[in-house]
TITIMAR-473654 format. One line per 2 residues: number of its first residue (from 1); for each residue x negated, y, z negated of C-alpha. Coordinates in nm, 2 decimals. Each point is the difference from the previous one (the first is absolute). Layout:
<drendrens>
NUM) X:Y:Z; ...
</drendrens>
This chain:
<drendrens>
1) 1.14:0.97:-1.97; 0.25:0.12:0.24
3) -0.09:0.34:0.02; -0.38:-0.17:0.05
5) 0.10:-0.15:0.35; 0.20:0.26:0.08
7) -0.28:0.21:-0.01; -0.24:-0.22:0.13
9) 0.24:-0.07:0.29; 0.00:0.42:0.08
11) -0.33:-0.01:-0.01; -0.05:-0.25:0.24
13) 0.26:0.18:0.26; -0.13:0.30:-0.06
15) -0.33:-0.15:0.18; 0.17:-0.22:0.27
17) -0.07:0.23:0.28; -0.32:0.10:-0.08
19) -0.26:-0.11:0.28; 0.14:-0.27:0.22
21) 0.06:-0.35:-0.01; -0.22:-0.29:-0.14
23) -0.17:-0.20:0.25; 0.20:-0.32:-0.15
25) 0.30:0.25:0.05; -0.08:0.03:0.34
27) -0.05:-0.38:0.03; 0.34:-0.11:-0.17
29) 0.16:0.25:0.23; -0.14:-0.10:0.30
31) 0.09:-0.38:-0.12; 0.37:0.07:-0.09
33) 0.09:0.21:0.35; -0.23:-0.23:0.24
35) -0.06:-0.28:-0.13; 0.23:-0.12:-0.26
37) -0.09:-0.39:-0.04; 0.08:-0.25:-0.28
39) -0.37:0.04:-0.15; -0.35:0.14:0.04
41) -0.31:-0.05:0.01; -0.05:0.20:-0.35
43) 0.32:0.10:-0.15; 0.36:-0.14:0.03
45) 0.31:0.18:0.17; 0.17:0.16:-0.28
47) -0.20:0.33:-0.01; 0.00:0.00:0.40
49) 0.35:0.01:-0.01; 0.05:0.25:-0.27
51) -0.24:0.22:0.18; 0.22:-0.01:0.37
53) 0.36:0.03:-0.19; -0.17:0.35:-0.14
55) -0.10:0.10:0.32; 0.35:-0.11:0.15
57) 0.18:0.24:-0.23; -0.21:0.26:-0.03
59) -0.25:0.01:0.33; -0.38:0.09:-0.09
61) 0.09:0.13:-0.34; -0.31:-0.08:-0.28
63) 0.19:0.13:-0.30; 0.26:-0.23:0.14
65) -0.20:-0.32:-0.01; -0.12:0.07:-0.30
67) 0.30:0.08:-0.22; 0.01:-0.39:-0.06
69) -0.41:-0.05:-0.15; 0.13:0.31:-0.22
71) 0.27:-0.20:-0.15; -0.14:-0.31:0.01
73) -0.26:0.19:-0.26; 0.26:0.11:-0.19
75) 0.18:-0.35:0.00; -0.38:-0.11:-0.13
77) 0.02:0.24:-0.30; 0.33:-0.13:-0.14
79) -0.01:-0.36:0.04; -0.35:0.04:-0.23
81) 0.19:0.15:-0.23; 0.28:-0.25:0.05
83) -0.27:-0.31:-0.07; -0.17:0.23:-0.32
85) 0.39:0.04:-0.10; 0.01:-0.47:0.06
87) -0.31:-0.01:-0.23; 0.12:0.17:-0.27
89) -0.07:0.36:0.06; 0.17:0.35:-0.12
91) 0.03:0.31:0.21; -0.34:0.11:-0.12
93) -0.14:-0.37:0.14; 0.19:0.03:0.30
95) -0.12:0.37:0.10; -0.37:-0.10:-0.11
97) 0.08:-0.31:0.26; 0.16:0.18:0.26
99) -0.25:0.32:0.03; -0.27:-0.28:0.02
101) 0.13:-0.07:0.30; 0.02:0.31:0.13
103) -0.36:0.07:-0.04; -0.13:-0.27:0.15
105) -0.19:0.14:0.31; 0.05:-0.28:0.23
107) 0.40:0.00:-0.11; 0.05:0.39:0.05
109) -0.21:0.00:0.34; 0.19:-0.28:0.16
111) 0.36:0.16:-0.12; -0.14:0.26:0.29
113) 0.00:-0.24:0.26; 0.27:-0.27:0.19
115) -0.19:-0.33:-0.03; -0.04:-0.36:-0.14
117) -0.24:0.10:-0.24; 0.30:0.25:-0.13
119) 0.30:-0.23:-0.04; -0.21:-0.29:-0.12
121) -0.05:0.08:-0.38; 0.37:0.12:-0.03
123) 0.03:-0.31:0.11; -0.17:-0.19:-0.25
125) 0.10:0.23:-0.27; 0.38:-0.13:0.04
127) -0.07:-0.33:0.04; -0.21:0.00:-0.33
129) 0.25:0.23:-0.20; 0.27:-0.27:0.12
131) -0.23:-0.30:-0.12; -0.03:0.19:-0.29
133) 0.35:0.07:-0.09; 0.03:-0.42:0.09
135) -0.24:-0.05:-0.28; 0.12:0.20:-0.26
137) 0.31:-0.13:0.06; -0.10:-0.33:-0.04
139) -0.20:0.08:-0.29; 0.36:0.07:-0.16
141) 0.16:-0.31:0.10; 0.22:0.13:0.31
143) -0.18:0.01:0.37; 0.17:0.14:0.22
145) -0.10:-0.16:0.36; 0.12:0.31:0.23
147) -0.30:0.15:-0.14; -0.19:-0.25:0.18
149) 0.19:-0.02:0.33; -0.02:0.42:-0.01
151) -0.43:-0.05:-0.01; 0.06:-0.24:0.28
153) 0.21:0.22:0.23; -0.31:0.32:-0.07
155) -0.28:-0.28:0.08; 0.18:-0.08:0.31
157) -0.02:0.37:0.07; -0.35:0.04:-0.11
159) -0.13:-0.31:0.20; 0.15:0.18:0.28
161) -0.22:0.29:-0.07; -0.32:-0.19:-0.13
163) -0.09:-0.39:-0.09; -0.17:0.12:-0.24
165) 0.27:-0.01:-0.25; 0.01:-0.37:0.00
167) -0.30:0.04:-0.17; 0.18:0.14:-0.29
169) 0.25:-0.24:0.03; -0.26:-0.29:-0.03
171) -0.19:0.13:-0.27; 0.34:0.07:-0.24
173) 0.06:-0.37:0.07; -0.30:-0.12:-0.13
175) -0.03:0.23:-0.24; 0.34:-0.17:-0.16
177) -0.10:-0.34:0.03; -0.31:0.13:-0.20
179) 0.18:0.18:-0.28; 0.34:-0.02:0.07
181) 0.33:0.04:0.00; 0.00:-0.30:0.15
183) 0.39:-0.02:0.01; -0.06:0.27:0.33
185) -0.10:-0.32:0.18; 0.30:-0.22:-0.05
187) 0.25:0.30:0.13; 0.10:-0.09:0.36
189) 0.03:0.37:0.05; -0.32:0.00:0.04
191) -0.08:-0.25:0.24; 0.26:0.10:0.20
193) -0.09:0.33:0.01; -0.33:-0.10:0.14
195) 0.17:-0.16:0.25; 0.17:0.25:0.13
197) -0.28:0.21:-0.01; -0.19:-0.27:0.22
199) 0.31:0.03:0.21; 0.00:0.40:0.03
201) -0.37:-0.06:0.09; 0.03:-0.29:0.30
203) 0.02:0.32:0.28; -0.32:0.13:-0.13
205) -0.19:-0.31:-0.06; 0.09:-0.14:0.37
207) -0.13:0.31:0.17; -0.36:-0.07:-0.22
209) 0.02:-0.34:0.11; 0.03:0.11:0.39
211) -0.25:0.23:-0.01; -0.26:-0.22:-0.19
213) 0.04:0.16:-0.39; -0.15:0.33:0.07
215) 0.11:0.05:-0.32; -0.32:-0.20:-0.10
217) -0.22:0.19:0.18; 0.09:0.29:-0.17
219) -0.09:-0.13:-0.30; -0.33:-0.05:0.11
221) -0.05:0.34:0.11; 0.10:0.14:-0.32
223) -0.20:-0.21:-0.16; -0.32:0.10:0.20
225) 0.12:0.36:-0.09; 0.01:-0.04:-0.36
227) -0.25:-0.02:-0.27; 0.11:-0.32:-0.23
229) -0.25:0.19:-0.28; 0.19:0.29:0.01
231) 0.35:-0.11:-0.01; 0.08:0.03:-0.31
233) -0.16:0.36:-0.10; 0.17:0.12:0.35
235) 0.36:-0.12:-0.11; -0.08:0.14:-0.35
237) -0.04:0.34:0.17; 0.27:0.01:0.22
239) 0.21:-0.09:-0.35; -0.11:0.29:-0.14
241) -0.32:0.21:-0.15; 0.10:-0.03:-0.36
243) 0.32:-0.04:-0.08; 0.00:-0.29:0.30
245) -0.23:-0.22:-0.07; -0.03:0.02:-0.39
247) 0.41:-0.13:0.03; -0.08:-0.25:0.24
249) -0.27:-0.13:-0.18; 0.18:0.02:-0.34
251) 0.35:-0.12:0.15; -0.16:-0.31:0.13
253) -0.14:-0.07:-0.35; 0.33:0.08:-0.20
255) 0.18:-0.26:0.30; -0.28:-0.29:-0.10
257) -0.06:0.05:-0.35; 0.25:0.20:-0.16
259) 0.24:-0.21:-0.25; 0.30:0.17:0.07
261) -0.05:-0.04:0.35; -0.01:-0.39:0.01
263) 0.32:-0.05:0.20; -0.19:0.21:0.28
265) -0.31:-0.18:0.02; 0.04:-0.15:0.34
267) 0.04:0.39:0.10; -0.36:0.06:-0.11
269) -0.11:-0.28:0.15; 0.22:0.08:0.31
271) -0.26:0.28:0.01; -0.30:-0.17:-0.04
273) 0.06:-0.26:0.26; 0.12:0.30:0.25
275) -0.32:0.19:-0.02; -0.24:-0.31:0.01
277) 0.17:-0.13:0.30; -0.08:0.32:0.18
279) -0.33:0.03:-0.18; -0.10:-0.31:0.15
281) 0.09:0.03:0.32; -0.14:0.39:0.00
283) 0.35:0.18:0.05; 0.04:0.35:0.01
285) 0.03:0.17:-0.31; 0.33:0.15:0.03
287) 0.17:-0.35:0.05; 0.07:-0.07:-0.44
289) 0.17:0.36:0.02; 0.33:-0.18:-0.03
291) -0.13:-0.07:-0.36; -0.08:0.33:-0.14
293) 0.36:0.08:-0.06; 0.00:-0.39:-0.23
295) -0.34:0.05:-0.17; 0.09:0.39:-0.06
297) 0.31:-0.06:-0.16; -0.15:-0.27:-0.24
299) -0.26:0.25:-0.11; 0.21:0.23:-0.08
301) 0.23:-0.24:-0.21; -0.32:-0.06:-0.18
303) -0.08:0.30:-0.04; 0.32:0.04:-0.17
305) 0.01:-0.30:-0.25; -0.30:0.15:-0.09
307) 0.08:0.31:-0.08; -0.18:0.19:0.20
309) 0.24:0.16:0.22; 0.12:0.20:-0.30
311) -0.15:0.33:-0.18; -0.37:0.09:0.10
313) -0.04:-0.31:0.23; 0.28:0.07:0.24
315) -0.08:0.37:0.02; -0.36:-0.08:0.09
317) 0.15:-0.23:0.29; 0.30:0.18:0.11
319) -0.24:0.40:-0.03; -0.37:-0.11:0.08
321) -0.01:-0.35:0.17; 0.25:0.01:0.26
323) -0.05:0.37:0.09; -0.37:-0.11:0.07
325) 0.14:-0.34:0.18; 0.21:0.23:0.27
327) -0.28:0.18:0.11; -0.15:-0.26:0.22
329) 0.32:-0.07:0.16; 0.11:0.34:0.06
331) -0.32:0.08:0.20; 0.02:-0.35:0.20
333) 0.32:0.17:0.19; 0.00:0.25:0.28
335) 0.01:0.32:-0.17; -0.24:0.17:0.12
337) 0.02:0.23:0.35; -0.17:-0.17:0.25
339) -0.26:0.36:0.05; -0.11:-0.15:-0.35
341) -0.05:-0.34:0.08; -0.22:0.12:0.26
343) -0.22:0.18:-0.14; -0.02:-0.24:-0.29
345) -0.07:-0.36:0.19; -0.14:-0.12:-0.32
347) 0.32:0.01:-0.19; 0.15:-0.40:0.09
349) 0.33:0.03:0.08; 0.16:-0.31:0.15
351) 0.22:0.21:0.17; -0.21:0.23:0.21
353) -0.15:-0.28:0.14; 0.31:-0.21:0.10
355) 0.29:0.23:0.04; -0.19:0.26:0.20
357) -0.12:0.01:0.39; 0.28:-0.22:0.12
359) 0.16:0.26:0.22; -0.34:0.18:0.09
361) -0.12:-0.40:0.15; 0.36:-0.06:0.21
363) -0.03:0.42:0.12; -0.35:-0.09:0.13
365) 0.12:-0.33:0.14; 0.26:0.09:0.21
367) -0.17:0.28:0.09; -0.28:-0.26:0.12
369) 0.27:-0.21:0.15; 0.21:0.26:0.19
371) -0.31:0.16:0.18; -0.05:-0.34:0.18
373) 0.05:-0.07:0.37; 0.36:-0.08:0.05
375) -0.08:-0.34:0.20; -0.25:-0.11:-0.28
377) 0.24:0.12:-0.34; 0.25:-0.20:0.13
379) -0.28:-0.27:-0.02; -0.13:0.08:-0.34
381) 0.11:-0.19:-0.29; -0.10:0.22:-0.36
383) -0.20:-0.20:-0.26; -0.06:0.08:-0.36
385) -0.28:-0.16:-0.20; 0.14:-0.02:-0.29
387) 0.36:0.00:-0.13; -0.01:0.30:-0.13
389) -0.08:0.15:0.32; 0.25:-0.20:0.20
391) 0.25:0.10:-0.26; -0.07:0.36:0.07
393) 0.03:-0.04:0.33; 0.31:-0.21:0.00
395) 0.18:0.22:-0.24; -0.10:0.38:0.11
397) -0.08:-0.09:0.36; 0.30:-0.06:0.17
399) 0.20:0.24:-0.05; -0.38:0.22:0.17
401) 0.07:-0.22:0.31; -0.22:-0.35:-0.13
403) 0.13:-0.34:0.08; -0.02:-0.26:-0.24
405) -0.37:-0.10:-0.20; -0.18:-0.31:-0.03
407) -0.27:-0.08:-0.25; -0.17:-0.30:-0.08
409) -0.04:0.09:-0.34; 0.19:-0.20:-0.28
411) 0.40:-0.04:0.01; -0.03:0.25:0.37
413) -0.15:-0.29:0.18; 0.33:-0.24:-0.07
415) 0.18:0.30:0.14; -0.09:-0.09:0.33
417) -0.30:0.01:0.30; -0.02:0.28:0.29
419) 0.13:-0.14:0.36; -0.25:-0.15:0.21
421) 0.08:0.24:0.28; -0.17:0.31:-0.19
423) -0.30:0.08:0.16; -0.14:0.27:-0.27
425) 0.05:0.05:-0.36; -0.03:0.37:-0.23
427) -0.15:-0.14:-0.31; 0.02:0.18:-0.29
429) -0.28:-0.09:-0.25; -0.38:-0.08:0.02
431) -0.09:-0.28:0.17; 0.00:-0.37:-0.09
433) 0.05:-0.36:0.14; 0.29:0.13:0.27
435) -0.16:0.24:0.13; -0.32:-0.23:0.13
437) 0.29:-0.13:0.25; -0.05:0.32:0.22
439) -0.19:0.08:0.27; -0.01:0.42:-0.01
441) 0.08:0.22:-0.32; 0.06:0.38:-0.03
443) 0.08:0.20:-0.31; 0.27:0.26:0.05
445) 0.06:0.11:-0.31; -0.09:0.00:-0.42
447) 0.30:0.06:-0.24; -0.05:0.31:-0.17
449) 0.12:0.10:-0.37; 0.22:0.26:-0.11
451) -0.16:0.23:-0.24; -0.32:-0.25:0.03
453) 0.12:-0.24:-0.27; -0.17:-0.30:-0.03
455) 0.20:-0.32:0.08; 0.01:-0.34:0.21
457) 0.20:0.18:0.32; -0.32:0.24:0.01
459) -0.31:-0.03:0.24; 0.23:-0.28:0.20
461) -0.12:-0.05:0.36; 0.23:-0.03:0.27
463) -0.12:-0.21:0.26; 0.09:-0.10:0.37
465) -0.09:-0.37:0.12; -0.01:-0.14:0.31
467) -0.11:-0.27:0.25; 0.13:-0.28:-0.27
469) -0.19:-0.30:0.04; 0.27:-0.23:-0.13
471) 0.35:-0.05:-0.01; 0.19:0.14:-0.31
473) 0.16:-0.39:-0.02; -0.39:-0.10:-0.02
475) -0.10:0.25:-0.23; 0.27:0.06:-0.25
477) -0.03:-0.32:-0.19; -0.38:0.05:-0.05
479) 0.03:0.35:-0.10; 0.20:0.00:-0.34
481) -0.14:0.15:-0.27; 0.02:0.00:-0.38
</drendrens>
């Protein structure tokens, strides 16, 4: 299992500096060294942070920033194990667990980037191998309660990184009241915990408050983003082709209705309640990936109580099955030379199309920006469309002679609104609502692509507005956009 992560955690630095950063790189980066605040409009300040200490220590380095995602991967692999090892599980169990894990497209992928999406089922995966440990514990007649206020101090981390661990949190509550131990809520460590957990959380919850609960309105643009139909086949994939979602499938089943799981129940129905919360209100399908590591582990305890992890079983698993599983994976990460990609724009590749372009659109902008008049640069305030784009800007273009971005795009528009003494405005994007506010437009530029790879950065117009109609005070508040 060890030599598993460690493997899996070479892999992924082997890859780190291949192609650029992610867009949401470039966004948590530009957060954390510009804007460091107590919240945001769509994530929370831990990963901002963790992104700006990186770049403190070691300036524009992208194997740097993501030397953490690899280890937080490889963190991932051995607390499965760790919860297969909780249920019940020999070193067979635990490696069937833990390679699960590594196979899982949407786990691997993510271990390449810095971001919430990363950290968030390590996350979960601690806290549930520490409730776990609680109930088996219990289930022998001696609890021990640091278990629980440990689970409280890594959800007081994760809220900090996403609320969508109290979800989790929730749904493991109800699903003990339904099936027990009900002796978990009697044990002051737990209230307390969540106390201090609410406590941890007061910073972030104030600056949602303030700024109207953006957080909110981010739901609903997920939610317009997300097929509620295809949920559940999507976070099936991005388990696993196979291997993935035959153990989630099976582990959720060995959880519910296995006998010799009984004293986990309320973990199987931890599960259930988790996904048809974020079924129901149409969440993206990577949000139950905190569970994989649970459901995984249980399947491959069943597996073994069964039998079938031994002889002709096991060898099928461990010599056709999982070697099948790691294909998909494998191909989901930048591998390939970017000449390739190119000629191949059929090939989806998540990152070609979001770690690429970046430093092709801030070359073109400044270029843009620097060939204006002197007396109207110092007049022209730079505007992205999206965050991405302002992101970009904000993290490439300064050190190419940009001042700072605005967008009214998502968590950019909290950032901040242009003075109301600019008088012109280099847009970088197509145009929409802001860009009615103008009297006179002229293009000056299109963002080019190196090698002609397809992605978001390409085909980007550069644009020079002026003769603004209304003040940016007027303006800004009607131009935010989701």
């Amino acid at each position: 299992m060890l030599a598993l992560a460690g493997a899996t955690g070479t892999l992924l630095l082997l890859l780190s500096g291949r192609y650029g950063y992610l867009s949401d790189e470039l966004y948590f980066l530009a957060a954390g060294k510009y804007h460091l605040d107590w919240g945001y409009m769509d994530q929370q300040p831990l990963v901002p942070l963790l992104a700006r200490w990186s770049d403190e220590v070691f300036p524009d380095s992208l194997v740097a920033l993501r030397v953490l995602p690899a280890l937080v991967t490889m963190a991932g692999i051995v607390v499965t194990a760790l919860i297969a090892r909780e249920l019940g599980g020999d070193h067979r169990a635990q490696t069937l667990a833990a390679a699960a894990y590594a196979l899982s497209p949407w786990l691997l992928l993510s271990g390449h980037w810095l971001a919430a999406a990363t950290l968030a089922p390590l996350e979960w995966g601690v806290v549930l191998w520490l409730l776990t440990r609680w109930v088996r514990l219990c289930s022998l007649g001696s609890p021990r309660d640091r278990l629980l206020w440990a689970a409280a101090l890594v959800v007081a981390v994760g809220v900090q990184t996403k609320f969508q661990v109290v979800v989790l949190c929730v749904m493991f509550l109800l699903g003990v009241a339904v099936a027990g131990p009900h002796r978990l809520l009697t044990r002051p460590a737990l209230w307390f915990g969540g106390l201090g957990v609410l406590v941890t959380a007061l910073p972030t919850l104030v600056w949602q408050h303030r700024n109207g609960w953006p957080a909110v309105d981010m739901g609903t643009v997920v939610a317009s983003e997300t097929d509620r139909w295809l949920f559940l086949p999507n976070a099936l994939l991005f388990s696993g082709v196979l291997v993935g979602a035959v153990l989630c499938c099976y582990g959720l089943w060995v959880l519910l209705r296995r006998p010799e799981f009984t004293e986990y129940r309320c973990l199987g129905w931890t599960v259930v309640g988790t996904v048809g919360f974020f079924l129901v209100v149409s969440g993206r399908p990577n949000y139950p990936a905190g569970l994989f590591g649970l459901v995984f582990a249980a399947a491959a305890v069943g597996l073994q109580q069964r039998g079938r992890t031994r002889g002709t079983a096991f060898g099928w698993l461990a010599g056709v099955a999982y070697p099948v599983s790691a294909l998909l994976p494998l191909a989901m990460l930048p591998i390939y030379p970017l000449s390739f990609l190119a000629e191949h724009p059929e090939i989806v590749n998540y990152s070609r199309m979001y770690e690429t372009g970046w430093n092709e659109l801030a070359h073109t902008t400044a270029e843009a920006y620097a060939e204006l008049p002197e007396s109207l640069r110092e007049d022209t305030v730079i505007v992205g469309s999206t965050y991405p784009i302002a992101a970009a800007l904000d993290v490439h273009g300064r050190e190419l002679g940009l001042p700072g971005v605005y967008s009214p795009h998502r968590g950019y528009w909290f950032f901040g609104q242009p003075p109301d003494s600019a008088r012109a405005m280099l847009y970088v994007g197509g145009r929409d609502a802001i860009t009615h506010h103008f009297g006179q437009r002229r293009q000056l530029d299109t963002v080019p692509s190196r090698h002609g790879v397809v992605n978001i950065a390409r085909g980007v117009p550069v644009t020079l507005y002026t003769q603004p109609r209304v003040s940016w005070s007027e303006l800004w508040p009607r131009v935010r956009t989701l």
